[in-house]
Backbone as CSV, one residue per row, in Angstrom:
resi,resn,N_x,N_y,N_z,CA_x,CA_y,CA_z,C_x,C_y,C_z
1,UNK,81.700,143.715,43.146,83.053,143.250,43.401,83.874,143.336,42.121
2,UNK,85.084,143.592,42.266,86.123,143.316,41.130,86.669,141.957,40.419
3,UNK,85.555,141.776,39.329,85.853,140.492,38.608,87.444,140.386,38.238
4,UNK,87.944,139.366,38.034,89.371,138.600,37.828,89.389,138.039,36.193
5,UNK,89.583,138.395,35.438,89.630,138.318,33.988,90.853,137.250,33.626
6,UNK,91.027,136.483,33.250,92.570,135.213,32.984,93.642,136.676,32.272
7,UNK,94.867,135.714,31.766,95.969,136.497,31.198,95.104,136.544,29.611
8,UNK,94.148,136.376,28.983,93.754,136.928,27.756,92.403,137.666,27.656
9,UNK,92.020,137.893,29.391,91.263,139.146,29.205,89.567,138.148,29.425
10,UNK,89.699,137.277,29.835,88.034,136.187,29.985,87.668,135.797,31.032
11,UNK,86.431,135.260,31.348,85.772,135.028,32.485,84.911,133.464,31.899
12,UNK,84.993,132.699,32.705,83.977,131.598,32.699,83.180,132.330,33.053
13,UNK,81.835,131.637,31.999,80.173,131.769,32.097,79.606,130.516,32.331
14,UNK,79.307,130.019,33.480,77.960,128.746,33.596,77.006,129.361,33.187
15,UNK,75.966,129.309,32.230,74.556,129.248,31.809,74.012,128.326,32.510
16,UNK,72.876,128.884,32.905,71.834,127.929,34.059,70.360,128.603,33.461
17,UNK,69.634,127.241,33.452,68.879,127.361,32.998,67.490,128.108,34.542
18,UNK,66.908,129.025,34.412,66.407,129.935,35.517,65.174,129.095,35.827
19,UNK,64.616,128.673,35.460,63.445,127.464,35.719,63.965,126.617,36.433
20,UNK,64.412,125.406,35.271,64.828,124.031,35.855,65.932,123.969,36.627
21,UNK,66.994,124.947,36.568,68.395,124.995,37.271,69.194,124.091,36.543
22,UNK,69.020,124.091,35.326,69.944,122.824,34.884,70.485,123.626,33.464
23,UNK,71.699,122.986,34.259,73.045,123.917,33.042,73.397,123.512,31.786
24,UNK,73.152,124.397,31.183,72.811,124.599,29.884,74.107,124.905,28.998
25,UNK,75.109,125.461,29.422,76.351,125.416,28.492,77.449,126.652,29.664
26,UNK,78.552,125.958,29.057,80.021,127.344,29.418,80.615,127.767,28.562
27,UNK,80.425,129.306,28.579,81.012,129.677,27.363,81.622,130.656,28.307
28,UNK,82.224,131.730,27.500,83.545,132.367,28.139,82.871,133.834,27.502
29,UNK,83.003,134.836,28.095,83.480,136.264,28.109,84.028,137.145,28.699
30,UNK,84.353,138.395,27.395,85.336,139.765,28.434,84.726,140.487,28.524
31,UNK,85.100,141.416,28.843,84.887,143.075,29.700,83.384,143.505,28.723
32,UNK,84.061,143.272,27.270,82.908,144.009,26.519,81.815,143.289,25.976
33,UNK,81.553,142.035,26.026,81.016,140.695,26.633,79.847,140.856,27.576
34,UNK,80.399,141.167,28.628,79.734,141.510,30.134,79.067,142.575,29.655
35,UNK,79.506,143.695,29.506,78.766,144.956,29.183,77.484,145.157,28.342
36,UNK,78.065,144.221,27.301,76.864,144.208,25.937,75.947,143.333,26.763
37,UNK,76.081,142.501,27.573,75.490,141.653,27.936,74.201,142.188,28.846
38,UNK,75.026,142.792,29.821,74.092,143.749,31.300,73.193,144.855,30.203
39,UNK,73.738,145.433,29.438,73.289,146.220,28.410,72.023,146.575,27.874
40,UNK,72.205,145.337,27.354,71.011,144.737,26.030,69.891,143.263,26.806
41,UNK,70.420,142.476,27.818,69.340,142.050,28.500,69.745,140.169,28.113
42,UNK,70.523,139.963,27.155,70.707,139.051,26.695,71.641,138.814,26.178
43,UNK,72.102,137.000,26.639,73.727,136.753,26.711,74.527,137.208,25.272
44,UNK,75.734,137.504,25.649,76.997,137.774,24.544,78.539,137.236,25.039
45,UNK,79.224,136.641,24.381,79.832,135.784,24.653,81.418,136.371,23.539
46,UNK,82.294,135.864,24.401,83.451,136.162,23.199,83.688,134.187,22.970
47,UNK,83.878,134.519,21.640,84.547,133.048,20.769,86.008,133.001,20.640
48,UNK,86.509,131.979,21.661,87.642,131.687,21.485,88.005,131.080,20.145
49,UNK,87.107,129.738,19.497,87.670,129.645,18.076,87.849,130.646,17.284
50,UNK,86.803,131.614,16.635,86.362,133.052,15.981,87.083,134.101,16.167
51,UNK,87.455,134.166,17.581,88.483,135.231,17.983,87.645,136.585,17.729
52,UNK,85.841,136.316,18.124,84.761,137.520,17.733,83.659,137.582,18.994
53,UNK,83.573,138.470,19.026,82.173,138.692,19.719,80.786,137.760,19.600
54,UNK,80.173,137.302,20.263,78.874,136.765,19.223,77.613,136.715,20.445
55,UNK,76.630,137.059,19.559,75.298,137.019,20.443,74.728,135.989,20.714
56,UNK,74.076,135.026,21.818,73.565,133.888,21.734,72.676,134.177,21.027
57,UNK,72.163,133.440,19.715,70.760,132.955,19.244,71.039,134.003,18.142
58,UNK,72.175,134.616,17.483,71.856,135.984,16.880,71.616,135.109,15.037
59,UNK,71.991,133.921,14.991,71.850,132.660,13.536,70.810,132.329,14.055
60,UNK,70.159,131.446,14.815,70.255,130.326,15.175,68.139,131.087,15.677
61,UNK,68.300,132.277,16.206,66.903,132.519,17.315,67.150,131.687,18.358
62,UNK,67.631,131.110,19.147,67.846,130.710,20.042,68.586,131.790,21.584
63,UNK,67.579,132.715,21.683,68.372,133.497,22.495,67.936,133.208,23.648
64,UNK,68.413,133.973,25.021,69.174,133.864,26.598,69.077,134.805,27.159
65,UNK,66.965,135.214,27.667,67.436,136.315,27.936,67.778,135.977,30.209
66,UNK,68.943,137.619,29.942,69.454,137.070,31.376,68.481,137.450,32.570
67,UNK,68.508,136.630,33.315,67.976,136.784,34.774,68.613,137.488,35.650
68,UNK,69.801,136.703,35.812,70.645,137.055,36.395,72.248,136.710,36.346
69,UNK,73.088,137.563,36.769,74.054,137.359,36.920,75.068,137.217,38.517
70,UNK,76.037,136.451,38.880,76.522,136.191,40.515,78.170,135.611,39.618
71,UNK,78.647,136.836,40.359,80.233,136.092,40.521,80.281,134.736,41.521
72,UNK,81.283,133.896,41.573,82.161,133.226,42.875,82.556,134.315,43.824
73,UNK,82.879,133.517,44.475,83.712,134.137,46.043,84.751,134.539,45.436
74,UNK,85.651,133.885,44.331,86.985,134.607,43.815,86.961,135.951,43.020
75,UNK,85.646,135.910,42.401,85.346,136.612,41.614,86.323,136.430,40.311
76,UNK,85.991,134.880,39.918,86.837,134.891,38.961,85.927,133.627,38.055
77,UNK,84.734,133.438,38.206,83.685,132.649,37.382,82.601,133.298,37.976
78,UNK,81.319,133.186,36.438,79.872,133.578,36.634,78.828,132.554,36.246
79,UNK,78.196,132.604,37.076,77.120,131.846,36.820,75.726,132.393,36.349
80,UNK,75.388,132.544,34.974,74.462,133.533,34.411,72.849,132.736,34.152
81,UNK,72.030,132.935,35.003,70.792,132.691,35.336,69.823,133.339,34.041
82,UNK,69.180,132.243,33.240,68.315,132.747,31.575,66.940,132.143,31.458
83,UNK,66.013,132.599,30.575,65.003,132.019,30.353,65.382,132.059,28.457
84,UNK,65.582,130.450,28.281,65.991,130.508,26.842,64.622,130.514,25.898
85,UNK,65.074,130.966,25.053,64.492,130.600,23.946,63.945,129.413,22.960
86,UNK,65.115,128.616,22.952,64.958,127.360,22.479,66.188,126.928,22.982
87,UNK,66.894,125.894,22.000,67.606,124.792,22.177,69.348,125.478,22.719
88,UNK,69.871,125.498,24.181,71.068,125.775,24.254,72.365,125.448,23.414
89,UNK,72.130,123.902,22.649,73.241,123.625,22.086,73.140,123.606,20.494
90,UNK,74.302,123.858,20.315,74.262,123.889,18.779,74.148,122.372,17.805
91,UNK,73.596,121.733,18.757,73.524,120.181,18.254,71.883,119.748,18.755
92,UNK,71.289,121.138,18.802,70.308,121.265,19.114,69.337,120.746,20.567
93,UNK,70.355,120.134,20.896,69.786,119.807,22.302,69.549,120.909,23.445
94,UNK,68.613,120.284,24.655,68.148,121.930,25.220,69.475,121.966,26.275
95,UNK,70.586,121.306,26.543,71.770,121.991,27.127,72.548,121.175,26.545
96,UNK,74.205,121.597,26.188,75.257,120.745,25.654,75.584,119.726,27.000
97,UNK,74.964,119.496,27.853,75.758,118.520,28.855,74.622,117.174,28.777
98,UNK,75.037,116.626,27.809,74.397,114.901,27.394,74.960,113.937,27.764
99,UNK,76.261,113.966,27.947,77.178,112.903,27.359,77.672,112.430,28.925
100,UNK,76.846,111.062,29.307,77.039,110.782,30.515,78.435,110.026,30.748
101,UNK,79.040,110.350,31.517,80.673,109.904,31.675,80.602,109.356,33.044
102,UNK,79.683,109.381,34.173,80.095,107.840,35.390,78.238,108.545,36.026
103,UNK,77.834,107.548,36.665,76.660,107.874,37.135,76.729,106.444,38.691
104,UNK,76.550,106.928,40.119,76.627,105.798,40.559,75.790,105.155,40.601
105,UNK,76.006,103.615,40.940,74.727,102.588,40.740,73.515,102.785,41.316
106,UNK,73.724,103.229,42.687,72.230,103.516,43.587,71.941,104.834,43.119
107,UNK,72.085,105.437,42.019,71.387,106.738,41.510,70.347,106.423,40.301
108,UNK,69.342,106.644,40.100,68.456,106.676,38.982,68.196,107.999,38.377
109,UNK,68.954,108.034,37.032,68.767,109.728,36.469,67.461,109.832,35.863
110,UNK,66.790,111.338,36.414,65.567,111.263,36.304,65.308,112.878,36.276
111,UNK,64.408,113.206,35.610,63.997,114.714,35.600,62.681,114.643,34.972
112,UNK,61.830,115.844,35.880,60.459,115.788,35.293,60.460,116.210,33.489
113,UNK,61.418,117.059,33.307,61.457,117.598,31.985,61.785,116.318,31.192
114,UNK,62.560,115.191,31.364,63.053,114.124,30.961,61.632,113.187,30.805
115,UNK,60.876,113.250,31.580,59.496,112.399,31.764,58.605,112.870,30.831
116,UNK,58.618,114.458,31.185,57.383,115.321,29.840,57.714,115.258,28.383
117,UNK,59.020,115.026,28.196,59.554,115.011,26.549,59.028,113.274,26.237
118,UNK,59.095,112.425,27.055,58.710,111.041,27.097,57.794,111.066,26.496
119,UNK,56.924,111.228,27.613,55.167,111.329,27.390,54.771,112.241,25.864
120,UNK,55.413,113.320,26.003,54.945,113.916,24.741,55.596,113.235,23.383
121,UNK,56.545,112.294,23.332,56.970,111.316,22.296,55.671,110.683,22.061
122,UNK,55.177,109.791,23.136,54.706,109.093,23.202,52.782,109.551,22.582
123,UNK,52.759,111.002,22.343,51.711,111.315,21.518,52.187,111.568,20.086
124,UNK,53.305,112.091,19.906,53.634,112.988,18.464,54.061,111.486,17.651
125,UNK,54.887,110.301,18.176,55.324,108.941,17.580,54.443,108.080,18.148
126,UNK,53.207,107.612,18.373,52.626,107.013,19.217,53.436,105.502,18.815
127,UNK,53.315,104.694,20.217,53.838,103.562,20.537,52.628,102.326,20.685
128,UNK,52.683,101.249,19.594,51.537,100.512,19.901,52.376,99.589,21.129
129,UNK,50.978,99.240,22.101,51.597,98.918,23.244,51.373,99.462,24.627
130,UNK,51.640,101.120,23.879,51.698,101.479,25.409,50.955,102.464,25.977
131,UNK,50.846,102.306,27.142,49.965,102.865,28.017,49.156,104.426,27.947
132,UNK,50.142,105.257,27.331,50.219,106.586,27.706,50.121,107.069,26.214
133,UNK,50.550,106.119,25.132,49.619,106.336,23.537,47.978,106.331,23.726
134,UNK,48.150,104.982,24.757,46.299,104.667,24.643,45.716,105.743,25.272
135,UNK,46.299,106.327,26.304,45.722,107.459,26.987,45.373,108.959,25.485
136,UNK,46.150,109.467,25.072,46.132,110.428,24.065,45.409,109.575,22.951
137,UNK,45.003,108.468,22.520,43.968,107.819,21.816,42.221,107.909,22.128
138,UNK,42.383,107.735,23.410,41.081,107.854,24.060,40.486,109.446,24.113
139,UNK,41.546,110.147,24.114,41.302,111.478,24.642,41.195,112.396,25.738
140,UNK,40.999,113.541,25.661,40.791,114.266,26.860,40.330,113.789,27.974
141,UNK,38.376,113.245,27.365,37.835,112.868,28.233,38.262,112.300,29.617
142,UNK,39.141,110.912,28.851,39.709,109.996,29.299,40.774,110.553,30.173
143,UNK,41.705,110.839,29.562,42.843,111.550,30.664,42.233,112.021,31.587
144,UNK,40.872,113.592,31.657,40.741,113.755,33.194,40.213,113.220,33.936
145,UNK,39.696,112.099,33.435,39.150,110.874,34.298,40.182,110.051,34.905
146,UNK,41.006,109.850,34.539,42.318,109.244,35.353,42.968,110.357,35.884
147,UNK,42.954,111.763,36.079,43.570,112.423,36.879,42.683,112.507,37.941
148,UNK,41.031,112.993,37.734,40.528,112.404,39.180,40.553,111.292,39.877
149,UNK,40.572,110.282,39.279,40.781,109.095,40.161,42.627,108.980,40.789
150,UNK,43.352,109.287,40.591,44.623,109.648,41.304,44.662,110.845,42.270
151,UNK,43.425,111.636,42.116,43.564,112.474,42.852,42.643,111.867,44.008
152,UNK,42.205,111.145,43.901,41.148,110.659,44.899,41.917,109.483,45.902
153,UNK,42.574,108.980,45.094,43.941,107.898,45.702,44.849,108.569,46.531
154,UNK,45.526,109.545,45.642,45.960,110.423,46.820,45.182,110.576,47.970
155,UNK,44.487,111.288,48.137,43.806,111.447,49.190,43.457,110.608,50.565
156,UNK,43.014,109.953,49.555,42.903,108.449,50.561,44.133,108.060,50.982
157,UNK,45.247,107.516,50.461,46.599,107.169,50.908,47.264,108.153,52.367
158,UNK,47.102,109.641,52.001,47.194,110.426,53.329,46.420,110.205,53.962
159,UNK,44.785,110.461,54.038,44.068,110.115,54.797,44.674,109.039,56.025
160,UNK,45.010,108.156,55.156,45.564,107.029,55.914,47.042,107.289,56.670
161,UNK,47.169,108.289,56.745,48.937,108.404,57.661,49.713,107.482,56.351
162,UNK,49.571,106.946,55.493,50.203,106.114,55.244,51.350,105.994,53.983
163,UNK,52.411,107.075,54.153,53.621,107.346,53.176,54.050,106.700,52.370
164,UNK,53.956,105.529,52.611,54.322,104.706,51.028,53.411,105.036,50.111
165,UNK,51.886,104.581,50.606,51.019,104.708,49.562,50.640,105.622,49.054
166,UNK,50.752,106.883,49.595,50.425,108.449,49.474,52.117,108.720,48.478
167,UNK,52.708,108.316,48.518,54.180,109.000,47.596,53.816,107.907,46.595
168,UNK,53.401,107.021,46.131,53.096,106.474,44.958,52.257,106.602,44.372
169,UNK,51.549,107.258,45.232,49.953,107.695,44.127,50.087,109.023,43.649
170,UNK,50.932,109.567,44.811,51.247,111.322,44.205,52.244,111.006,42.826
171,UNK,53.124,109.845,42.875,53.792,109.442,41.578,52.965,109.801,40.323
172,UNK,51.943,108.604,40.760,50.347,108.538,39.481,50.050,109.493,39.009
173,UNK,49.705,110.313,40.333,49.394,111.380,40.117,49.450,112.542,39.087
174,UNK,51.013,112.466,39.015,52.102,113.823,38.771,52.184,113.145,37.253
175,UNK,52.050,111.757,37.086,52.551,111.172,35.811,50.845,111.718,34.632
176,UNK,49.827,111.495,35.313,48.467,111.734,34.751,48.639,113.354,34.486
177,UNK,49.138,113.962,35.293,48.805,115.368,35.121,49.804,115.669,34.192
178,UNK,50.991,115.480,33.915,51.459,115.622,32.646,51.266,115.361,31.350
179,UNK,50.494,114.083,31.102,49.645,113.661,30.441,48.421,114.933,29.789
180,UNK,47.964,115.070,30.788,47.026,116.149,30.315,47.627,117.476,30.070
181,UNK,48.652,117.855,30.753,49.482,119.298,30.120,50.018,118.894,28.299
182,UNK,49.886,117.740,28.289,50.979,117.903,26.621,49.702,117.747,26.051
183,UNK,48.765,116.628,25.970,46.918,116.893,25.752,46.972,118.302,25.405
184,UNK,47.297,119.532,26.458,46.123,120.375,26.135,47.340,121.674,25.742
185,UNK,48.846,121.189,25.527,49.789,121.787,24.826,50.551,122.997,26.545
186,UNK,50.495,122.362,27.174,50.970,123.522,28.566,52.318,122.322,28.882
187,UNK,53.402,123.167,28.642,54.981,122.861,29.298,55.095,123.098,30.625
188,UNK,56.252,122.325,30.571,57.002,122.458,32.430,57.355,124.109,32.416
189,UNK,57.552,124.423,31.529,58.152,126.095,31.494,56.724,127.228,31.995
190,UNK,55.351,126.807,31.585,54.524,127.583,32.130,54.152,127.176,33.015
191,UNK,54.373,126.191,33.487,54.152,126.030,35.296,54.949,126.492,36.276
192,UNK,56.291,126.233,35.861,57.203,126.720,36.652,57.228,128.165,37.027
193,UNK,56.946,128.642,35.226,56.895,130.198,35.312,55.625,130.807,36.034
194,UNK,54.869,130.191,36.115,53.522,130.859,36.953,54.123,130.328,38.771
195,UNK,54.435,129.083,39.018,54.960,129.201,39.889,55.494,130.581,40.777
196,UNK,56.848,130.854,39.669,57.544,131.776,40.093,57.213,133.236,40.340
197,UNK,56.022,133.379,39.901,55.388,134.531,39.928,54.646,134.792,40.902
198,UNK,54.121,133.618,41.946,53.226,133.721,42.355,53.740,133.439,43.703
199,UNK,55.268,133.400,44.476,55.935,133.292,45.853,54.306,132.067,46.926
200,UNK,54.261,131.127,45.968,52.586,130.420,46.530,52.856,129.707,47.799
201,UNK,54.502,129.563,48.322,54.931,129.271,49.680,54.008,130.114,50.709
202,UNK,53.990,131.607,50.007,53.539,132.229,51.531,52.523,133.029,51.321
203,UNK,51.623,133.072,49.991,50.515,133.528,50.134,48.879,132.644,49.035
204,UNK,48.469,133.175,49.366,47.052,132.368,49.013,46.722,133.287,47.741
205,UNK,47.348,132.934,46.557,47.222,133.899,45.688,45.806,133.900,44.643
206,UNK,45.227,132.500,44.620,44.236,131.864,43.823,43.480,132.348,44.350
207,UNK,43.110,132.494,46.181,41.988,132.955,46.439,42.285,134.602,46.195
208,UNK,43.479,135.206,46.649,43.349,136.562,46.170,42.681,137.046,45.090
209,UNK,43.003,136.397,43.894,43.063,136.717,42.649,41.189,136.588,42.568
210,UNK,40.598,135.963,43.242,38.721,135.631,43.089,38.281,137.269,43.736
211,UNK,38.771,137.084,44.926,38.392,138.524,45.655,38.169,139.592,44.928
């Protein structure tokens, strides 16, 4: 389709992060922007302060490479789909959108990535006190011993028809098994990414892969 450029020649860019779906910054480019961009595989952006061209990550290593790209229906904003490198913002955070401005009351903000940076605090600064220090104190051992026993809770809780108790143990669950991903150094990013590789909605790929 025929993109819509403003009166100085630019296009809004949403950056979205291609894993988590969570947006990572808006920056703006033109014609030759886009091009370098589709080009070379990885975002380029024009600087409205700079009044220059600039590569994501080209200081910094922090690059964007693209997934994908999708106009609007107007064809007059893009929403550019990346697997980053490191930190989206230049204040080093992994997207510039921090700064909470209204949240409603019956909402609890929550993200597994928000939980795994927790937990992994909670080994690199350990916390006397708490729960999930003592866990990375004890060790491995220990951790997959509390992931089988949640996995065994689970079980039982379905077994039982019984949804409350089966969605709180899968809670346990999900909380133990992260535990052991920062233990044994595996991110939300290589799960997701094996996820995505593996379409595991509609085929039996684990057993393929034995065959």
């Amino acid at each position: 389709m025929e993109l819509k450029f403003d009166e100085k020649g630019l296009i809004p860019a949403i950056v979205q992060d291609y894993y988590t779906k969570q947006v990572l910054t808006v920056a703006y480019m033109n014609e030759e922007a886009l091009e370098i961009t589709k080009a070379e595989g990885y975002t380029c952006f024009w600087s409205r302060s700079r009044q220059e061209l600039w590569r994501k990550g080209e200081t910094s290593g922090n690059r964007q490479k693209v997934v994908s790209i999708t106009a609007d229906c107007d064809g007059d904003a893009l929403v550019i789909e990346v697997k980053k490198d490191g930190p989206a913002c230049h204040t080093g955070a992994e997207s510039c959108f921090f700064n909470e401005i209204f949240m409603a009351d019956d909402e609890t903000p929550f993200s597994y990535e928000g939980l795994y940076e927790m937990i992994k605090g909670r080994k690199t600064e350990p916390k006397e006190g708490s729960y999930t220090t003592y866990l990375f104190e004890k060790g491995i051992d220990k951790i997959l011993k509390k992931v089988g026993e949640e996995c065994t809770e689970v079980i039982i809780g379905a077994a039982k028809g019984d949804k409350e108790e089966a969605t709180y143990e899968i809670a346990d669950l999900a909380y133990h098994v992260m535990v052991m991903m920062v233990e044994q150094g595996i991110t939300m990013k290589d799960v997701t990414g094996e996820l995505a590789k593996r379409h595991v909605v509609d085929h039996k790929v684990k057993q393929e892969r034995m065959k």
